[in-house]
C-alpha positions in Angstrom: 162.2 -49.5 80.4 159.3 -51.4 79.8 159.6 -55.1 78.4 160.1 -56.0 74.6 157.9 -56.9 72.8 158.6 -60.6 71.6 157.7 -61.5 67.7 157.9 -64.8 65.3 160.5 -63.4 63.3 162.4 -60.3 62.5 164.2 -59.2 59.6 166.5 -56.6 60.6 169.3 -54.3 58.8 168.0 -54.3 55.5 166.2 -51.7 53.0 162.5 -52.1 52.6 160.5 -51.5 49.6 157.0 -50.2 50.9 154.0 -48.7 49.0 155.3 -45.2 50.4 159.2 -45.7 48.9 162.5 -47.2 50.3 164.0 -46.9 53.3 165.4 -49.2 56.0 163.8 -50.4 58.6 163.2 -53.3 60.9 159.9 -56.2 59.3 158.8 -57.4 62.7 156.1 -60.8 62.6 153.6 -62.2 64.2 151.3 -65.1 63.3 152.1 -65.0 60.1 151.4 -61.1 59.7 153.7 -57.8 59.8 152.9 -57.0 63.3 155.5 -53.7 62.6 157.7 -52.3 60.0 160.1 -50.2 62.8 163.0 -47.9 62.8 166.5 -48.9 61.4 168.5 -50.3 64.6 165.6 -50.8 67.1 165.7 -53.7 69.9 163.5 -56.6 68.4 163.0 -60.1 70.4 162.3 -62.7 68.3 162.4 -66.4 68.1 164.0 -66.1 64.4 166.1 -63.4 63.4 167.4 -63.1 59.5 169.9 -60.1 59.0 169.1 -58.6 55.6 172.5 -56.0 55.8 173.5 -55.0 52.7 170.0 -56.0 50.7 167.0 -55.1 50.3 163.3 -56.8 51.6 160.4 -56.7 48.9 156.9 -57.5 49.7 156.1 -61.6 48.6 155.8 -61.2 44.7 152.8 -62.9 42.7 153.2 -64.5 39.4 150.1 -64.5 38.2 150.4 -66.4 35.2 151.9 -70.1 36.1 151.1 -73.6 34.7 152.1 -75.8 37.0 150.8 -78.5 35.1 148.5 -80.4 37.6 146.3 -82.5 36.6 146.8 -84.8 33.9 150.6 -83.3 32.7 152.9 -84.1 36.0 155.2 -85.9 33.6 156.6 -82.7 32.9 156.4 -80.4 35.7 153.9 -80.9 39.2 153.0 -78.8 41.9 155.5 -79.4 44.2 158.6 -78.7 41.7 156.8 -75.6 40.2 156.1 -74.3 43.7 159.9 -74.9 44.2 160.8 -73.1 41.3 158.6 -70.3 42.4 160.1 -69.5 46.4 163.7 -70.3 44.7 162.8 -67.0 42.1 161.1 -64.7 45.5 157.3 -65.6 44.9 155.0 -66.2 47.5 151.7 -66.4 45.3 151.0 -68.0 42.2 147.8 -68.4 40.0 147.8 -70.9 37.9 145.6 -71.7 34.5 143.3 -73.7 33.9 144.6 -75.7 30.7 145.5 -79.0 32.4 143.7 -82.4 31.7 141.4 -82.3 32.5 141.0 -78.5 31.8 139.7 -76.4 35.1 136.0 -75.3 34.0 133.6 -75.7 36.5 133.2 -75.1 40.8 133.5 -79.2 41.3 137.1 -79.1 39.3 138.5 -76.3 41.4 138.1 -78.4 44.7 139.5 -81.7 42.6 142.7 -79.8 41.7 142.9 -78.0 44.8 142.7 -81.7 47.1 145.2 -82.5 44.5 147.5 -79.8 45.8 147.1 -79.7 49.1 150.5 -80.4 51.2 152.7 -80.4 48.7 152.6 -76.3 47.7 155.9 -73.9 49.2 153.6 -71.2 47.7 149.8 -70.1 48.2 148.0 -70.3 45.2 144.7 -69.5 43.1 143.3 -70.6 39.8 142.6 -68.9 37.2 138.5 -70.8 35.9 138.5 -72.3 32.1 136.1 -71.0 29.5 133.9 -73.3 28.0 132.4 -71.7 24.6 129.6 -74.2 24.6 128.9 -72.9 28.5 129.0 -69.3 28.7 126.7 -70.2 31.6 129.5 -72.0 33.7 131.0 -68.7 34.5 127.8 -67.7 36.4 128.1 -70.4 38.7 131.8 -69.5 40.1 131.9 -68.2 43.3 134.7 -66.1 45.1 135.8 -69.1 46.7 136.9 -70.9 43.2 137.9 -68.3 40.9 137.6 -64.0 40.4 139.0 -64.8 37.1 138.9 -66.8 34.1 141.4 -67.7 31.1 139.9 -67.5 27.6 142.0 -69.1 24.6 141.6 -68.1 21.4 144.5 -69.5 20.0 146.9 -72.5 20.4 145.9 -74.6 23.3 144.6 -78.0 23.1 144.3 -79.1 26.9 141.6 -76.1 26.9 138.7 -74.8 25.0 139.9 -72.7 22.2 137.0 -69.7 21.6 136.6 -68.7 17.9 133.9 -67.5 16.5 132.4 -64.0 17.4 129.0 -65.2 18.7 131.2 -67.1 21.2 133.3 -64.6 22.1 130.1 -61.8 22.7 128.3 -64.9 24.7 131.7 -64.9 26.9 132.1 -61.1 27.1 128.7 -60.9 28.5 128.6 -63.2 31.0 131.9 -62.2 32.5 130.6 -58.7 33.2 127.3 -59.9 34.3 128.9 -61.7 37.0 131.9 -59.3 37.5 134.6 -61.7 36.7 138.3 -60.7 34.9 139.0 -62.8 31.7 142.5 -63.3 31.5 142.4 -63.6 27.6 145.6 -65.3 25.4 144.4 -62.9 22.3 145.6 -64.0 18.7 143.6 -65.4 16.0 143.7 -68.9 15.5 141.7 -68.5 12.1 144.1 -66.4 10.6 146.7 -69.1 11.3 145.0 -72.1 10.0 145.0 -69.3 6.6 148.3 -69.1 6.8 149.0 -73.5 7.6 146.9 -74.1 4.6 148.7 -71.8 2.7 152.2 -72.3 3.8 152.5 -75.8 4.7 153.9 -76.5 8.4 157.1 -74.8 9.3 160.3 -76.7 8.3 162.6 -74.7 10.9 162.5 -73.3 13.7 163.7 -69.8 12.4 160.2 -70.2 10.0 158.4 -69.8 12.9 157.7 -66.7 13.6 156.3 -66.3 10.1 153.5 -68.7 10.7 152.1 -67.5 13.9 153.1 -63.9 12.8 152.2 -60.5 14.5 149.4 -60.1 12.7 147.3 -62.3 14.5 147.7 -61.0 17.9 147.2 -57.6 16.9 143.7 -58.6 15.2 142.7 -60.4 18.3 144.1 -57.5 20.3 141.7 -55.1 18.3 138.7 -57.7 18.5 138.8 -57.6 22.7 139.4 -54.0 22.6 136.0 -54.3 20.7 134.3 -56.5 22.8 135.4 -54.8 26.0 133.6 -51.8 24.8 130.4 -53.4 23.9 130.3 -55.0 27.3 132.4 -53.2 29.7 133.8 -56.6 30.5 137.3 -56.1 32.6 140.1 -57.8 30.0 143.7 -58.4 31.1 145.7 -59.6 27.9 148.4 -62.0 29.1 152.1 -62.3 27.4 151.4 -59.6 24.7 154.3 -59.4 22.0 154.6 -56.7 19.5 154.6 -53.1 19.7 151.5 -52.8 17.4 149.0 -54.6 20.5 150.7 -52.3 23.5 150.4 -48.7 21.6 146.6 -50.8 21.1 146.0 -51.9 24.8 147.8 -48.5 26.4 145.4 -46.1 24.3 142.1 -48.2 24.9 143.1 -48.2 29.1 143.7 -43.9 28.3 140.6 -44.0 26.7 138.5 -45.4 30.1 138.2 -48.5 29.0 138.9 -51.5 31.6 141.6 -53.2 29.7 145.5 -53.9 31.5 148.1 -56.2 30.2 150.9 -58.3 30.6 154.6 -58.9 29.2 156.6 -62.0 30.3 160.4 -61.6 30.8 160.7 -64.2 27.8 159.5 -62.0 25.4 161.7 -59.3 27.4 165.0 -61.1 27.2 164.7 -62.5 23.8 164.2 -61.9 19.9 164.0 -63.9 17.4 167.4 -63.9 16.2 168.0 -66.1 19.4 165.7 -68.7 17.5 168.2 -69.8 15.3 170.8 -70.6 18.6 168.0 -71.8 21.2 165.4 -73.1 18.8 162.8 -75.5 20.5 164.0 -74.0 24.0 162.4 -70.4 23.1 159.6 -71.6 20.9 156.4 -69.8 22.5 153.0 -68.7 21.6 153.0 -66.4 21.2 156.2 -66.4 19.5 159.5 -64.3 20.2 159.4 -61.1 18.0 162.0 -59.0 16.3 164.4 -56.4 18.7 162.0 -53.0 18.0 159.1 -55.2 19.4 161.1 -56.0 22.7 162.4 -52.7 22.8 158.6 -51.3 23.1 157.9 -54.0 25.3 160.4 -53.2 27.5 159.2 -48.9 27.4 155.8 -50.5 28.4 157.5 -51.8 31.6 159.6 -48.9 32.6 156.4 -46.0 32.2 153.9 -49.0 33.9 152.5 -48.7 30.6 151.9 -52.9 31.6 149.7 -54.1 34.6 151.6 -56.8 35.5 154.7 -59.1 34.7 154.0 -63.1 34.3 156.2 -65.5 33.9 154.1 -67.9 31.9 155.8 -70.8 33.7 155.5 -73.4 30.9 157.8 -76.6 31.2 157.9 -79.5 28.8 160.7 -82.4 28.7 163.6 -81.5 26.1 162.1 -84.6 24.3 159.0 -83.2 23.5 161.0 -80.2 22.7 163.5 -82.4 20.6 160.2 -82.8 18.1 160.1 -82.0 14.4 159.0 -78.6 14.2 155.8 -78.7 13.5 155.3 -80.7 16.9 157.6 -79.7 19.4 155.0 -77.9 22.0 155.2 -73.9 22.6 156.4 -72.8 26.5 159.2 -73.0 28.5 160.0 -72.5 32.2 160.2 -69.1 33.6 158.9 -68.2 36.8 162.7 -69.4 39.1 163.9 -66.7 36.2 161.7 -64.0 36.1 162.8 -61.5 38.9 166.6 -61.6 37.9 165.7 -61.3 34.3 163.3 -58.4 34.9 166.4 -56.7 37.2 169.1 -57.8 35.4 167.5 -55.9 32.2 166.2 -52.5 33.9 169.8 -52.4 35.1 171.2 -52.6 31.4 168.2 -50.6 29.7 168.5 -47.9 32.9 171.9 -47.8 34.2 172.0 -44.5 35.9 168.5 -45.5 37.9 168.9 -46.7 41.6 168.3 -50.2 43.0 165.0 -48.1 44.9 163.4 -47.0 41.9 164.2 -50.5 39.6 162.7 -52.7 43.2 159.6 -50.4 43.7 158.6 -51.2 40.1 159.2 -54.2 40.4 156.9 -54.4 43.9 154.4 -52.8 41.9 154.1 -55.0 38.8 155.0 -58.0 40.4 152.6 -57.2 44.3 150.2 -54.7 44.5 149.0 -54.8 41.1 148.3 -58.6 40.6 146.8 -58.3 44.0 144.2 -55.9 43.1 143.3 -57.2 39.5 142.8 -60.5 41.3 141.3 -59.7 44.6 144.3 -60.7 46.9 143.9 -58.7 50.0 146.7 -58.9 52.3 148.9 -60.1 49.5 151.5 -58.2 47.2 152.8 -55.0 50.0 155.0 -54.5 52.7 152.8 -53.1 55.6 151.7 -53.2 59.0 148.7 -56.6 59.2 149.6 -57.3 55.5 150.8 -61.3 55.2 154.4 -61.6 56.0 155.7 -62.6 52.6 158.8 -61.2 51.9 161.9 -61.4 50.0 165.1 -60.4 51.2 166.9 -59.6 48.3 170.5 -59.1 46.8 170.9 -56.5 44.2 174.4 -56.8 44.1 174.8 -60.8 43.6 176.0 -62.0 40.2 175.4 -65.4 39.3 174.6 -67.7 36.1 171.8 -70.1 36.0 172.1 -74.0 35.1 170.9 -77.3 34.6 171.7 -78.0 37.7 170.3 -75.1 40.1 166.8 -75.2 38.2 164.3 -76.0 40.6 161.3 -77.4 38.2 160.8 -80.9 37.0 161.7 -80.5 33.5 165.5 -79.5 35.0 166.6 -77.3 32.0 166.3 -73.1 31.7 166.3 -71.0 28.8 168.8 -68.3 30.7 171.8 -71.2 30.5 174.5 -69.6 30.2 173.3 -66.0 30.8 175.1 -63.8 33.7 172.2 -62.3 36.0 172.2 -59.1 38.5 170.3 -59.8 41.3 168.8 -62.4 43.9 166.4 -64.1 46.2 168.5 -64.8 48.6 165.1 -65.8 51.3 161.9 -66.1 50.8 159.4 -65.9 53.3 155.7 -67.1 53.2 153.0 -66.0 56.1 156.2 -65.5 58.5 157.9 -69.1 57.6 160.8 -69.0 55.6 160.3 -71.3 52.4 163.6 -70.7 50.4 167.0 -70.2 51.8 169.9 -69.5 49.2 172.4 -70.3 52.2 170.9 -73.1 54.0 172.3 -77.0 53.3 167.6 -77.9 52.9 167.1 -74.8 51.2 163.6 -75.4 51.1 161.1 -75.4 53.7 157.7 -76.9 54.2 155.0 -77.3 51.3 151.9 -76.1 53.4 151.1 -73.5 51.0 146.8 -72.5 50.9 144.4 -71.9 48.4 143.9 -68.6 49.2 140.4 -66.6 49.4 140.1 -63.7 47.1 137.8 -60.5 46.3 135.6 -60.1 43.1 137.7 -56.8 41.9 135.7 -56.0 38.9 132.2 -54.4 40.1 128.7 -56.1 39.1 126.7 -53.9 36.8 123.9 -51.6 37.6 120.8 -53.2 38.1 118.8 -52.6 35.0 116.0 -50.0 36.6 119.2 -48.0 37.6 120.7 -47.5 33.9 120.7 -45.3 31.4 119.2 -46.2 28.3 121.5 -48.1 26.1 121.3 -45.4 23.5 122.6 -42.5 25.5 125.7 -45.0 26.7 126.7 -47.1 23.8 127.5 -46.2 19.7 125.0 -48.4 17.5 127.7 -51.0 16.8 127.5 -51.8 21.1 124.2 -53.3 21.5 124.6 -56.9 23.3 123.8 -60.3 21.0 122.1 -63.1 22.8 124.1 -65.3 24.5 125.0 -68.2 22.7 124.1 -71.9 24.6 
């Protein structure tokens, strides 16, 4: 017999979850790659071995939507809590936005923040860039190495610039497909709101909410990128969408050709606004929880893949701030320790008869590969032979309650108090090192997370000489405006 072959680790007995299906198998590493995926039962040697019997091993997932909250806002959660928070939930990745203080907008800021991080992530990371409406121009000078995508607000954020007005909004559109960046974009219309504040006054309760950052905005901002993608061919992902009204929108523009995915978070998943008037502050979001039928369209949008990807939108504050009148307390709330139990506990109760396979190869697929190819992560997000060994070994079976005191980020509260989930990270391993460890008495491991290199996924345009004229592509209504500033 000729001599074993000897690896870093090997995670043996378990099911894996691989872009072909399930099946079990043997995840054998080696400097910080999967050397292997082998046979169920084979002879391994390796200097760690982590029996997975009994559960299942999903690629490293990637939450693609995080704010961690550094710079400027550490008082309330900081890299090396929220990075915590991620392993502890089975993420491996994380790409966090740009609305800190001060706000991520330009090449310099990405190598401030990241110097910042460095040494104190579990997780590798990316950034999502800032939009600057007055700067269209700053999107030009991004590179690969800082950002392949940037987040555009046009509502509710006042760490970032907000984007308004049209002429802003065409200068963006523009530049982003000139240069073949993503925009990430937080669509409802701030406009409409100040209408409806002028009009209304500020909310008095917390069950008033809803009716003063209603539906009606995000479906008008929904329609207005649908718009602009179409004029410009830009590549739009529209994060933490939250009525049925914007995903019949956003699925029938991406059947139509255009380049346009979106994203549900497992808040606007798990609850409705019924649960306002028991959680108040704790659930107060923007955009805000919606009414059962929303999340029940939501939640068809995730089982047919209707939605690109799931994001947590990680968003801590203190229960002080929280503990504000009304009109104060800040929108967010933490999410991402939560978001792969929630997402399995509720495709287990929407989908009983469906097996743990078909629930966990979803999951690989909204949660891995496809953030990996929106955002240019090659060797992230899939369980294959020279892919990065990040994995999860995972318990489908475990039942367990989160609380106060097993939350993981800074702000120490969750949401999901009190709620009974299905399903576990039980380990979590980053580039072959395990980071998380349910078991262990240091459940964590060590914070030498990376900034991670990426791929521009959204192509450049033609060079002019090579296009068609513009009246043989494009309705009259498409012709570009000059950029504005």
């Amino acid at each position: 017999m000729g001599q074993l072959s000897t690896y870093d680790l090997a995670v043996v007995g378990g099911r894996l979850i691989t872009p072909e299906g399930a099946r079990p198998g043997v995840v054998a590493v080696r400097d910080g790659k999967i050397a292997e995926l082998l046979p169920p039962g084979v002879e391994v040697q390796a200097r760690r071995v982590i029996d997975a019997a009994g559960r299942y091993v999903l690629p490293g997932l990637i939450d693609s939507h995080v704010h961690f909250r550094t710079p400027g806002l550490t008082h309330k959660e900081d890299w090396a809590h929220g990075s915590r928070a991620a392993a502890a939930g089975g993420m491996t990745t994380v790409i966090d936005m740009p609305n800190t203080v001060p706000p991520l907008l330009t090449r310099q800021d990405a190598h401030d923040k990241d110097a910042i991080i460095a040494g104190s992530s579990l997780v590798d990371y990316r950034f999502h860039a800032g939009v600057d409406p007055a700067r269209p121009w700053l999107l030009k000078q991004l590179t690969e190495r800082e950002a392949v995508s940037a987040k555009l607000f046009m509502a509710g954020h006042h760490t970032a610039p907000l984007v308004a007005r049209d002429d802003q909004l065409d200068a963006i559109f523009a530049t982003a497909a000139e240069c073949g960046l993503r925009l990430a974009v937080h669509a409802e219309a701030g406009c409409l709101f100040d209408l409806l504040d002028q009009w209304r006054g500020e909310p008095g309760a917390y069950s008033d909410f809803e009716a003063h950052r209603p539906r009606t905005g995000a479906i008008v901002a929904a329609a207005k990128v649908i718009e602009m993608v179409r004029r410009h061919g830009t590549a739009a992902h529209l994060v933490h969408v939250s009525t049925a009204e914007e995903a019949d929108l956003l699925t029938a523009a991406a059947h139509a050709g255009l380049p346009i995915t979106f994203e549900v978070t497992p808040h606007h998943l798990s609850f409705t606004r019924d649960d306002t008037r028991r959680l108040g502050a704790r659930i107060r979001l923007s955009p805000a929880i919606r009414t059962a039928e929303d999340q029940d369209r939501l939640w068809a949008a995730v089982m047919n893949e209707e939605v690109a990807t799931i994001g947590s939108d990680h968003a801590p504050h203190l229960l002080e701030e929280k503990g504000r009148p009304v009109a104060e307390a800040p929108p967010g709330l933490p999410g991402v320790q939560e978001m792969l139990p929630a997402l399995f506990t509720g495709m287990a109760r929407r989908r009983p008869a469906e097996s743990h396979d078909e629930r966990l190869m979803r999951i690989s697929r909204l949660l891995g590969a496809n953030p990996a190819r929106l955002f240019g992560l090659t060797g992230k997000g899939r369980l294959s032979t020279g892919a990065d060994a990040d994995l999860v070994v995972f318990d489908p079976e475990a039942l367990w309650s989160v609380t106060s005191a097993t939350a993981a980020t800074k702000c120490g509260w969750s949401a999901y108090e009190g709620w009974m989930f299905q399903g576990r990270a039980d380990i979590t391993v980053r580039r072959g090192e395990v980071i998380f460890d349910q078991a262990a008495e240091d459940r964590f491991g060590a914070p030498d997370g990376t900034w991670l290199r990426a791929t521009r996924s959204v192509p450049l345009p033609e060079p002019a000489a090579t296009r068609a004229p513009v009246a043989h592509r494009h309705h009259k209504h498409s012709r570009r405006r000059q950029p504005v500033g």
